[in-house]
N, C-alpha and C positions, 0 to 999 in steps of 0.2 A: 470453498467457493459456494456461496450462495444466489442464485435465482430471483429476480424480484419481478412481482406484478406488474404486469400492463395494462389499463384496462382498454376497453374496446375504442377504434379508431373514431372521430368524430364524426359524425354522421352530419353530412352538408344536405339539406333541400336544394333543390336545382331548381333555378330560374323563379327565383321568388320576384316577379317583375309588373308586382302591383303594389299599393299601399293594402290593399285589404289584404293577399296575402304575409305581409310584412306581419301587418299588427297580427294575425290569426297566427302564425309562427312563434311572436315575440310573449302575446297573452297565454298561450297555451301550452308554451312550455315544453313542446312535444320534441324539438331537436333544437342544440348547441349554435347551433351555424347554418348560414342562409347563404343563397349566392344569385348575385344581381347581375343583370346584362348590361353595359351602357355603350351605347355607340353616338356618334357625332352627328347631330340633326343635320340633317343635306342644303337645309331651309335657311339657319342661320350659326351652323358649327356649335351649338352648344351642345351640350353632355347629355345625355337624356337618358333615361331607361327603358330598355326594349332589348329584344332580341332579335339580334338579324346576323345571315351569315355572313362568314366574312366572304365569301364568292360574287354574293349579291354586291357589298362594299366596293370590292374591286370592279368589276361591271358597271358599277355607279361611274366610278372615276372613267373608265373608258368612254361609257356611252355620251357623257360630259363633253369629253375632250372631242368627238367624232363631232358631235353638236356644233361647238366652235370651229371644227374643220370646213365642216359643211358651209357655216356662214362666211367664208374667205373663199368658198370655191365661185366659181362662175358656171352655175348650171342653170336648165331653164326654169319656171316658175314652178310646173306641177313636181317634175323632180326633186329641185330642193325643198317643197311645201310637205310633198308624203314622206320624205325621208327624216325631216323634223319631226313629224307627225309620229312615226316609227321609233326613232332613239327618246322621243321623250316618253312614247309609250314603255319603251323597256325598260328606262329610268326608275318610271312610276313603279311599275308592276316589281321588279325584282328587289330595290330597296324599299319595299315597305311604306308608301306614298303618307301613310297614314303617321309615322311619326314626324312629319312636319305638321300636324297639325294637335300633337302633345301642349297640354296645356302646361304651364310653366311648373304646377305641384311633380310635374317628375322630372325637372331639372337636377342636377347633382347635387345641386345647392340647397334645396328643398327635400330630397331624400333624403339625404344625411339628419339633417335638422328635426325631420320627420322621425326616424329611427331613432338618433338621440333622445325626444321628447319621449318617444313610447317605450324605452327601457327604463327611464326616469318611472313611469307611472308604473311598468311592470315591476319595476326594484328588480334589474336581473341583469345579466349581463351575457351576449354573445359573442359568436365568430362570425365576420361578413370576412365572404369573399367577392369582392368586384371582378366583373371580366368584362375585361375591355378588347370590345373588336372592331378597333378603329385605330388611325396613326395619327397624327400630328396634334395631340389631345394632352400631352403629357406634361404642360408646363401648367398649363389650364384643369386640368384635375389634381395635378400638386397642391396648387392654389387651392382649391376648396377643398381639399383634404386636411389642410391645413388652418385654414380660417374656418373650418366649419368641423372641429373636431366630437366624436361619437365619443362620449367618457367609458360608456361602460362597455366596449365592444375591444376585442384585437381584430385589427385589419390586415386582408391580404387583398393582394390586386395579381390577377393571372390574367395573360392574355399570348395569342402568339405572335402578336408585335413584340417581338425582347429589345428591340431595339427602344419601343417607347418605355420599357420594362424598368431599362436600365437609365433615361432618364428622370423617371418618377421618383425611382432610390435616388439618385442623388439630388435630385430638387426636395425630396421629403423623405430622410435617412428612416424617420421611426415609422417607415409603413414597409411592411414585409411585401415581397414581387415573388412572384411562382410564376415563372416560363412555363408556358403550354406546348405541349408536344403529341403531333396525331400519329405518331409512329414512331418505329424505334429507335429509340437516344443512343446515339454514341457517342464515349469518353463526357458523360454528360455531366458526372460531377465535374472535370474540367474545366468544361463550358460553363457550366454557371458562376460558378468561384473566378471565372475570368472575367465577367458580365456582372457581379457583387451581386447576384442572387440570391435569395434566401433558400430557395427549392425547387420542385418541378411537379405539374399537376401534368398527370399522363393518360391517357384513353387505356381502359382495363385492359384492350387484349393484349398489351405489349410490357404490361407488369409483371415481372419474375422476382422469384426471393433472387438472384444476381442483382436487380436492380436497386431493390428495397435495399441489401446488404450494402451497397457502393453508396448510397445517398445518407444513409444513416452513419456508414464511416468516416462520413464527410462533415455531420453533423448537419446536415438538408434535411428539408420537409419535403415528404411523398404526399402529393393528392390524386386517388383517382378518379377519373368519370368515365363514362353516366352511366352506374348500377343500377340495375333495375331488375338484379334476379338474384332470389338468397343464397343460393349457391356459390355466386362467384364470389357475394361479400362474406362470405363462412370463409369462403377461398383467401381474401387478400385478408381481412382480418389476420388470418394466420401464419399468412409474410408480413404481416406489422405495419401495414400500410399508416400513415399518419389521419388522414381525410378517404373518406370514401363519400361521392358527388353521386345522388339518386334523384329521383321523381318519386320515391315511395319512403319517405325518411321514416315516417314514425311505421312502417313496417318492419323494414331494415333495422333499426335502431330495438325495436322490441325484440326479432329472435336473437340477434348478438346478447342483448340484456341477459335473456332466458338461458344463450349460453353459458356465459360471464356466471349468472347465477348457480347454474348447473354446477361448474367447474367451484365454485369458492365452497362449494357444500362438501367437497373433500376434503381429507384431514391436512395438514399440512407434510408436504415431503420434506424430511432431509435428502439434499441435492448433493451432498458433497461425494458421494460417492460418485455418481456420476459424471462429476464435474470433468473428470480426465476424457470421456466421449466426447467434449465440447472444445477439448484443444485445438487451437488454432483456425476456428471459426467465430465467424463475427454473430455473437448472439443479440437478435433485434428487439425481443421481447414480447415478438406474437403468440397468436396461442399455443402454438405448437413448442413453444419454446418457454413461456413465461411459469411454466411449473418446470422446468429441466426435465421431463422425461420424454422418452423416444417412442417407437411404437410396443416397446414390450409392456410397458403400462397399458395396451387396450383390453387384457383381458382384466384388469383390475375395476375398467370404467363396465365393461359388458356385466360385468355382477353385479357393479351398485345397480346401474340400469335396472336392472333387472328386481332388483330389492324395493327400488322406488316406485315402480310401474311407469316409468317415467323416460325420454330419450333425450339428447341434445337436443 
């Protein structure tokens, strides 16, 4: 039984949610995969790019619906005047007032197009990930996912509407969905495979090799978010995570390298002897796994270490 190489997890930029950072990602070469925000203009429902929470989203919808309440109630003038006055204030202030006045370049339509154009001139190709934190958007992002296709990119779309998730797949079969999850998944390969999911992007503190091991038996894609300290991406790297989702890619992305590097500069093992330790577990192909050795291989790496003047 032989071991094969993995190499390191795709390294996502977080919240790439301008045109300049697009192009500066896309020209520079510096990471695989980018991931955009898009939520549903309040102004006129179209798709737009920005980031807003979904807390703020649902508060929108309330503070809405209290608005129209107010206008059927029978109260006297200064009451119902400051209380309009009040819910449109909150409207404003918590969904971001400032994306209804997005000019039309960062529509869906126009991003897509945009990003297409700039991999054309970079000759290159990446991974977008879309997230979407909005509902009722999923027949209408089909749509221009579809009529406005990115040739040189794979696309995923995560968000924790799974409900929109699951009609996006079946309005547009060839776009990959990743369910978002802020806590811990249970029987979650279940859940997706029930839902035609392709995988699950999950908040790092609730990543275990358990979880890695259940999504990969299943043949799922693991993404995590938001790394943003080399440690923990040393950490999931080594359960095999698929995507690790940062604000510091091309730092991220450079010590993993230097690992990666580190590690190919040893000779090759034969693994078959060890192959009988690995009975009856699911081997994922992180690092800890992707050469088959356990930890009695550390004093082998402590030498070279040491030869090379040199650490992980």
């Amino acid at each position: 039984m032989m071991y094969t190489r993995k190499h390191i997890p795709i390294i996502v930029a977080h919240r790439v949610n301008s045109r300049r950072k697009i192009k500066h990602y896309i020209f520079n070469n510096i990471v695989d995969a980018i991931e955009l925000d898009f939520i549903k203009s309040p102004s006129n429902g179209s798709i737009v790019l920005q980031h807003v929470d979904e807390d703020y989203v649902i508060r929108d919808f309330i503070t809405r619906n209290e608005s129209e309440f107010l206008d059927n109630v029978k109260l006297g003038f200064n009451v119902k005047y400051y209380a309009k006055r009040l819910t449109s204030w909150i409207t404003d202030t918590l969904t971001h007032k400032r994306c209804n006045k997005k000019p039309r370049k960062y529509y869906i339509e126009s991003i897509l197009s945009f990003i297409d154009e700039q991999l054309r001139k970079a000759n290159r190709s990446i991974t977008i990930i879309i997230d979407l934190k909005a509902k009722g958007v999923a027949k209408e992002l089909a749509r221009a996912l579809t009529e406005f296709p990115i040739r040189n990119a794979k696309l995923f779309i995560s968000s924790k509407y799974h409900s929109e998730l699951a009609k996006i797949k079946q309005l547009a079969p060839h776009v990959k969905v990743l369910a978002s999850f802020d806590g811990e998944p249970i029987n979650i390969s279940e859940y997706l495979k029930s839902l035609g999911m392709d995988g699950a992007s999950v908040r790092a503190a609730f990543v275990d090799k358990n979880l890695v091991n259940e999504l990969h038996k299943h043949g799922l894609i693991l993404a995590v978010w938001t790394v943003n300290d080399v440690g923990m991406a040393r950490h999931l790297a080594r359960l095999g995570v698929d995507m690790i989702i940062t604000d510091i890619p091309e730092i991220i992305r450079k010590v993993l390298e230097l690992d990666e590097e580190y590690r190919s500069m040893q000779d090759e093992i034969d693994l078959d002897r060890y192959a009988g330790q690995s009975e009856g577990r699911v081997v994922i192909g992180g690092l800890e796994h992707m050469f088959g050795y356990e930890l009695g291989h550390q004093n082998e790496f402590s030498e070279e270490k040491k030869k090379r003047g040199s650490s992980i």
